[in-house]
C-alpha positions in Angstrom: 0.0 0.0 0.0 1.5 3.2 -0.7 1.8 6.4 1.5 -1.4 8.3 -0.5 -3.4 5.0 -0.2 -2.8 4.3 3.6 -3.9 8.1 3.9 -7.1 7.6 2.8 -7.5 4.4 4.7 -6.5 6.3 7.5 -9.3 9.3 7.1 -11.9 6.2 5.9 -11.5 4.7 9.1 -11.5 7.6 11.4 -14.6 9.2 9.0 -16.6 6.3 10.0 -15.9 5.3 13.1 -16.8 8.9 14.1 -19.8 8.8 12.9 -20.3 5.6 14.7 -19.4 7.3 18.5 -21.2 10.6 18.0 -24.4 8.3 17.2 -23.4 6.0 20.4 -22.5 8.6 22.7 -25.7 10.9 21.6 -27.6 8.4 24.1 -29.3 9.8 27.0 -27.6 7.7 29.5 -23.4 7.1 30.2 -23.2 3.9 27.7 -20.2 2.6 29.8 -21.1 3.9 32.5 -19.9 6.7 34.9 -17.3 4.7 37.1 -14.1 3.9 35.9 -12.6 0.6 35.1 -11.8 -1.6 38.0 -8.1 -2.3 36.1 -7.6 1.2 35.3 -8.7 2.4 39.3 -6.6 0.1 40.5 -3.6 0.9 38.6 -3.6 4.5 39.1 -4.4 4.1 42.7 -0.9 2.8 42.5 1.4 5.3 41.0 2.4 9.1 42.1 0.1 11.6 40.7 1.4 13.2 37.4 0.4 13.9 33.8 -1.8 11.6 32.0 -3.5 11.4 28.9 -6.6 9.1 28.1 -6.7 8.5 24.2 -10.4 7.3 22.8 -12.0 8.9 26.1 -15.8 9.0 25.3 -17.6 9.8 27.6 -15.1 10.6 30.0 -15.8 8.3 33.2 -12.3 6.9 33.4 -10.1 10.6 33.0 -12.6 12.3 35.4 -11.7 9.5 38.5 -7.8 10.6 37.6 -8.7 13.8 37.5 -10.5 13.4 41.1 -7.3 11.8 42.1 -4.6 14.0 41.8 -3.7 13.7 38.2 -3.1 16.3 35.5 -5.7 14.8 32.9 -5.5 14.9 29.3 -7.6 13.3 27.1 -8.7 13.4 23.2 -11.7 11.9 20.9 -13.2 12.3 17.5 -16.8 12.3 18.8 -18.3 16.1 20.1 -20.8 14.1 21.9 -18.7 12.2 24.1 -16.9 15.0 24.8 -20.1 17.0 25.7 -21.0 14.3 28.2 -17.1 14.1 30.0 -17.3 17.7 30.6 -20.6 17.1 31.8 -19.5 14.3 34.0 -16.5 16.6 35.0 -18.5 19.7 35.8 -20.5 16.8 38.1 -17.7 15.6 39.9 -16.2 19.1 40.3 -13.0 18.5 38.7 -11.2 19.9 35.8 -9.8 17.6 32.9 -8.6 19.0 29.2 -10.4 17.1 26.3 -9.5 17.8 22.8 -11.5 16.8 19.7 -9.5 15.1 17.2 -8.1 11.5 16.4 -5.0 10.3 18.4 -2.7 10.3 15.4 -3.4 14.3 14.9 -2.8 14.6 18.6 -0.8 17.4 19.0 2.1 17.4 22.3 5.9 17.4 22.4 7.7 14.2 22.8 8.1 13.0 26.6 5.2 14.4 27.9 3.2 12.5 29.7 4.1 10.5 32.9 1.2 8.1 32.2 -1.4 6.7 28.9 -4.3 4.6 29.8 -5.7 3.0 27.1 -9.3 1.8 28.2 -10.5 -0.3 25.3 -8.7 1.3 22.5 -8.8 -0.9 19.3 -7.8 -0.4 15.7 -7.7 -1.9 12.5 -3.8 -3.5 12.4 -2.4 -0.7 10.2 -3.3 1.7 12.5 -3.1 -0.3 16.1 0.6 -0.1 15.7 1.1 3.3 14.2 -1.0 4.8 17.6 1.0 2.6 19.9 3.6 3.8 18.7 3.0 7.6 18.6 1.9 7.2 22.3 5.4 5.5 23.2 7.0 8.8 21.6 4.8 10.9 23.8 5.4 9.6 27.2 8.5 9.9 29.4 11.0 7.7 29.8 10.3 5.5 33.2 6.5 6.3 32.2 3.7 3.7 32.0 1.3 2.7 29.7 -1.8 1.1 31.1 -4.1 -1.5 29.2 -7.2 -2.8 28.8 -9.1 -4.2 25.7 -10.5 -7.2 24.4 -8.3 -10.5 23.5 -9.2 -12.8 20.5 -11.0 -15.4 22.8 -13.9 -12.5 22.2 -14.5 -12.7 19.2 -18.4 -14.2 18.9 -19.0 -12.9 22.4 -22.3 -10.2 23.2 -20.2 -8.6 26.4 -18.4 -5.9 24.1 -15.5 -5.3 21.4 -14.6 -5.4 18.3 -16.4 -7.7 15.7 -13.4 -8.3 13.6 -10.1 -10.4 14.8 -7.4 -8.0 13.6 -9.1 -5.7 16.2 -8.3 -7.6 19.3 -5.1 -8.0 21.2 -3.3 -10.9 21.8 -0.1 -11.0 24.0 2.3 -11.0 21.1 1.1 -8.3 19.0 1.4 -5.9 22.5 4.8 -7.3 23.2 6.0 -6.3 19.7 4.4 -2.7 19.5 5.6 -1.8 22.8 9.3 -3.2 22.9 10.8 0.1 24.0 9.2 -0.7 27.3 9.6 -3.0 30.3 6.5 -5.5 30.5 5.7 -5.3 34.3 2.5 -7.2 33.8 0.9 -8.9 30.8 -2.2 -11.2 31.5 -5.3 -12.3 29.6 -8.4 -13.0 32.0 -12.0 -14.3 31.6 -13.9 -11.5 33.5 -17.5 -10.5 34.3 -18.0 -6.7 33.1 -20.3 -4.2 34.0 -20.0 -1.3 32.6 -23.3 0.7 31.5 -25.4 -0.7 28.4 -22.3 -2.2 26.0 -20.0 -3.6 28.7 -22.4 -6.3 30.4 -21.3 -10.0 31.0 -18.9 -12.5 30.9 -15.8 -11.3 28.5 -12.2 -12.3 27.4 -9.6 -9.7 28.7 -6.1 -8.8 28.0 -4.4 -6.0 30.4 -0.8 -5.0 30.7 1.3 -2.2 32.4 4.4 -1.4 30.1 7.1 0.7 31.3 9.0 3.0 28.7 12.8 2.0 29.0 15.1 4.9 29.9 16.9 3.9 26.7 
């Protein structure tokens, strides 16, 4: 595929899939919910309070509980109406977080910026998946993390959430190869029960990692 054509896969995909979002987020109710992961809480309840960004942030439930907690919260989607509802959700919880309309590779930061990325169920086509990942490695520090959760490939056929197509969910090896600049401090998949508003309900097939950018 050449540069032009992966182009206009790119703004195909991102076209689309905002449509998609604005329509899902224009429900009345929090579609996911208003509490944060459980993976996520836990993770952040964990580390020193810093600068964090939250790529594919909808709705906003998981940046506004770092937000609440200390942290210096970023985040960035394609869809206005999941924005409207994080600031909403925000303005609820009486806490400030920076949202930005746009897809993650026209995010615009310097390099080293952030001391931590959560990626809350973040998928992409493969062409893109590991273009993203690796943007996101380029803007977080060195001795930063990057937090995961998303769907493995034991969920594909499963109602509980995710992707409909293979290529969209994880599987150990693919993560291990788009972050190799980082330290793999934990890498597991797990057979969960989710609930999580309307989309997020039952049993599902998890993957979740921390990965720690190498000082070199």
């Amino acid at each position: 595929m050449t540069r032009c054509s992966n182009c206009r896969a790119f703004c195909f995909y991102f076209i689309t899939m905002k449509e998609f979002w604005n329509e899902r987020y224009a429900e009345t109710q929090y579609v996911y919910g208003e509490k944060p992961n459980d993976y996520l809480k836990e993770q952040l309840l964990k580390l020193p309070a810093g600068k964090i960004l939250f790529p594919c942030e909808g709705e906003g439930r998981n940046a506004v509980f770092a937000a609440a907690n200390h942290w210096d919260t970023f985040a960035c989607d394609f869809s206005e109406s999941g924005r409207e509802k994080a600031m909403a959700l925000a303005h609820k919880n009486e806490v400030i977080i920076t949202y930005d309309i746009c897809d993650i590779l026209e995010y615009q930061t310097s390099n080293n910026s952030f001391d931590a990325i959560a990626l809350v169920f973040a998928h992409f086509p493969e062409n893109i998946r590991r273009k993203v990942h690796h943007k996101l490695l380029d803007m977080l520090k060195p001795g930063g993390v990057i937090i995961l959760i998303g769907f493995n490939k034991k969920q594909l056929g499963k109602s509980s959430g995710g992707p409909k197509l293979l290529e969209m969910l994880f599987d150990q090896e693919m993560l291990r190869e788009d972050f190799e600049r980082c330290e793999i401090e934990a890498l597991e998949e797990k057979n969960v029960l989710l609930s999580e508003g309307h989309y997020h309900q039952g049993e599902a097939e998890i993957i979740r990692g921390i990965f720690r950018k190498k000082f070199q």
